[in-house]
C-alpha positions in Angstrom: -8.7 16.6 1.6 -10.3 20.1 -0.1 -7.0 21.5 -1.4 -5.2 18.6 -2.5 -5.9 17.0 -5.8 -4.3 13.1 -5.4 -7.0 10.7 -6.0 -6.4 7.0 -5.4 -7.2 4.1 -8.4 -7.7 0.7 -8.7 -5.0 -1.8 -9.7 -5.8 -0.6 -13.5 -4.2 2.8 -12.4 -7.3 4.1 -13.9 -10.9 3.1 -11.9 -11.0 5.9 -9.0 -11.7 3.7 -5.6 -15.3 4.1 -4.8 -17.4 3.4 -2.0 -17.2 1.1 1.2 -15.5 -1.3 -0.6 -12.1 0.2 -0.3 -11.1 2.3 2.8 -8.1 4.7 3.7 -6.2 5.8 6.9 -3.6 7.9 7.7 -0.4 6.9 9.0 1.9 9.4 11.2 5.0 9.0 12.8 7.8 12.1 14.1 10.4 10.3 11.3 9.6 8.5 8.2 10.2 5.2 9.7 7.8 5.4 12.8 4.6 5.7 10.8 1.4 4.2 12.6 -1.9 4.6 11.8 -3.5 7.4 13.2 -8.1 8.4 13.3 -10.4 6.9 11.9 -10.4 4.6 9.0 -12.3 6.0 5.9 -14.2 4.8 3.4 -14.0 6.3 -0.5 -16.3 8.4 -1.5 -18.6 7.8 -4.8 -19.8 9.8 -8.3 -17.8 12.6 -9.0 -16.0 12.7 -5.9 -14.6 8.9 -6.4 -11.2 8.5 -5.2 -11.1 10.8 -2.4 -11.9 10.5 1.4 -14.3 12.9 3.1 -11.6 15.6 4.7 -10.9 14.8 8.6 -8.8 16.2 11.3 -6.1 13.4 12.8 -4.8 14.3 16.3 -1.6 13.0 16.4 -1.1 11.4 19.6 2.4 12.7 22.0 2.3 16.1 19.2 3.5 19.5 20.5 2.2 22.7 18.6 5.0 23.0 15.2 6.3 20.0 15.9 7.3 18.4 12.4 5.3 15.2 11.7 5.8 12.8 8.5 1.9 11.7 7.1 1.4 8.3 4.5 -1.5 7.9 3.6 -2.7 3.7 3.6 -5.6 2.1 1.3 -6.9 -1.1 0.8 -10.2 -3.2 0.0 -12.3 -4.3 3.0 -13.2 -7.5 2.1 -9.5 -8.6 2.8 -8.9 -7.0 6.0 -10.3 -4.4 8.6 -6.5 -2.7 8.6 -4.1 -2.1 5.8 -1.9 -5.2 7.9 -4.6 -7.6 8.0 -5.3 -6.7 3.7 -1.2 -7.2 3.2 -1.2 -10.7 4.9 -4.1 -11.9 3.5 -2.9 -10.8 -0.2 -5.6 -8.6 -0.5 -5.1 -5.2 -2.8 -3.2 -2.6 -1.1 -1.7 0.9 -1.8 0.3 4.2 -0.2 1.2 7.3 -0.9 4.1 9.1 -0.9 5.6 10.5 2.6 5.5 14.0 3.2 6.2 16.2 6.2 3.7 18.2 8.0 3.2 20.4 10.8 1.3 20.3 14.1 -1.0 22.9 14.3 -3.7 22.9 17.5 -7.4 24.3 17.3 -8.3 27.0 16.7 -5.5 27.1 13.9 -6.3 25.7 10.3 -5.5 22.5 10.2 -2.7 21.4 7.8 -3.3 20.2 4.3 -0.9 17.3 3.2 0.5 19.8 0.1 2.8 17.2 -1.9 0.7 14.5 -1.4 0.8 12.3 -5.0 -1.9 9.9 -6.4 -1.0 6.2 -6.4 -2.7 2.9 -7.4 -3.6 -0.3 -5.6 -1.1 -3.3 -5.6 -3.0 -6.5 -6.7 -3.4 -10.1 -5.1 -1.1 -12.3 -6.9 -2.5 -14.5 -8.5 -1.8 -18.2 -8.0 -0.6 -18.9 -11.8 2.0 -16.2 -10.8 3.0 -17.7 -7.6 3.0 -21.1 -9.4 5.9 -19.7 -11.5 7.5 -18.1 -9.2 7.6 -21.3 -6.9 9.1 -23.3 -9.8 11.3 -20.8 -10.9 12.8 -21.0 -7.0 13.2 -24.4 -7.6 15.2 -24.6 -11.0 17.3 -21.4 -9.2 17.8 -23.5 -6.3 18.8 -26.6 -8.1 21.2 -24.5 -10.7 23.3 -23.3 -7.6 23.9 -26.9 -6.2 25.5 -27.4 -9.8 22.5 -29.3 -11.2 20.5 -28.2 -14.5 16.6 -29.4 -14.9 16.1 -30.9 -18.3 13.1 -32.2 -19.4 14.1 -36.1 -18.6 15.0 -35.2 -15.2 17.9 -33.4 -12.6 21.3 -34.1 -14.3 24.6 -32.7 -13.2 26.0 -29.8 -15.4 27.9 -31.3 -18.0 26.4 -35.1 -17.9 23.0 -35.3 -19.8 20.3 -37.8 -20.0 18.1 -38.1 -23.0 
């Protein structure tokens, strides 16, 4: 993307992604809720050009020329998934960018740059001490709304003790 200056980083918000190790598609849809992805997916590129994909035209598929599109663009780390759906369900690190709206121009027009576009960082995994405590913390939530409080001898009804 030559004219736009929104790099993606690492989960440190500060690492620029690098290499095939992390890839990038774009997503389309005609309204903010229809995106899907669209071309090819595209891997980071590396030195001084880290955090950026290589600049590609997308066709968007069932477009008409001006037709207002919205564009997102999707990345993620390969070794979790070959789509940005497959990286989500298997935990993997994930990001997007912001949604912007676009128009359809056909060749031999300039394609459209995504002006607005915004930098953003990857999501991590979880890790499992995290989903440890947030397992147990479901389960002294769950047994405080039944009326019960967990002490450290045990379940006890709110009010009566054990010691």
């Amino acid at each position: 993307m030559s004219g736009v200056d929104a790099p993606v980083f690492d989960t440190d918000c500060a690492t620029r992604l690098a290499g095939p190790a992390y890839v990038a598609q774009a997503y389309v849809g005609f309204t903010p809720d229809s995106l899907r992805p669209v071309g090819s997916i595209l891997p980071f590129r590396t030195g001084a050009a880290a955090g950026y994909v290589s600049a590609t035209v997308v066709t968007v598929p069932g477009s008409d020329l001006n037709i207002n599109v919205f564009f997102q663009m999707r990345a993620w780390e390969t070794r979790t998934g070959a789509s940005y759906e497959a990286a989500i369900a298997a935990g993997g690190k994930h990001g997007y960018s912001n949604i912007i709206p676009m128009v359809v121009d056909f060749p031999p027009g300039t394609p459209t740059e995504p002006i607005g576009l915004q930098s953003f960082c990857l999501v991590p995994e979880p890790s499992a001490m995290i989903l440890g405590l947030l397992g147990g913390a479901a389960l002294i939530l769950a047994g405080a709304r039944r009326g019960r409080v967990f002490r450290p001898s045990g379940w006890a009804r709110e009010g009566r003790y054990r010691c």
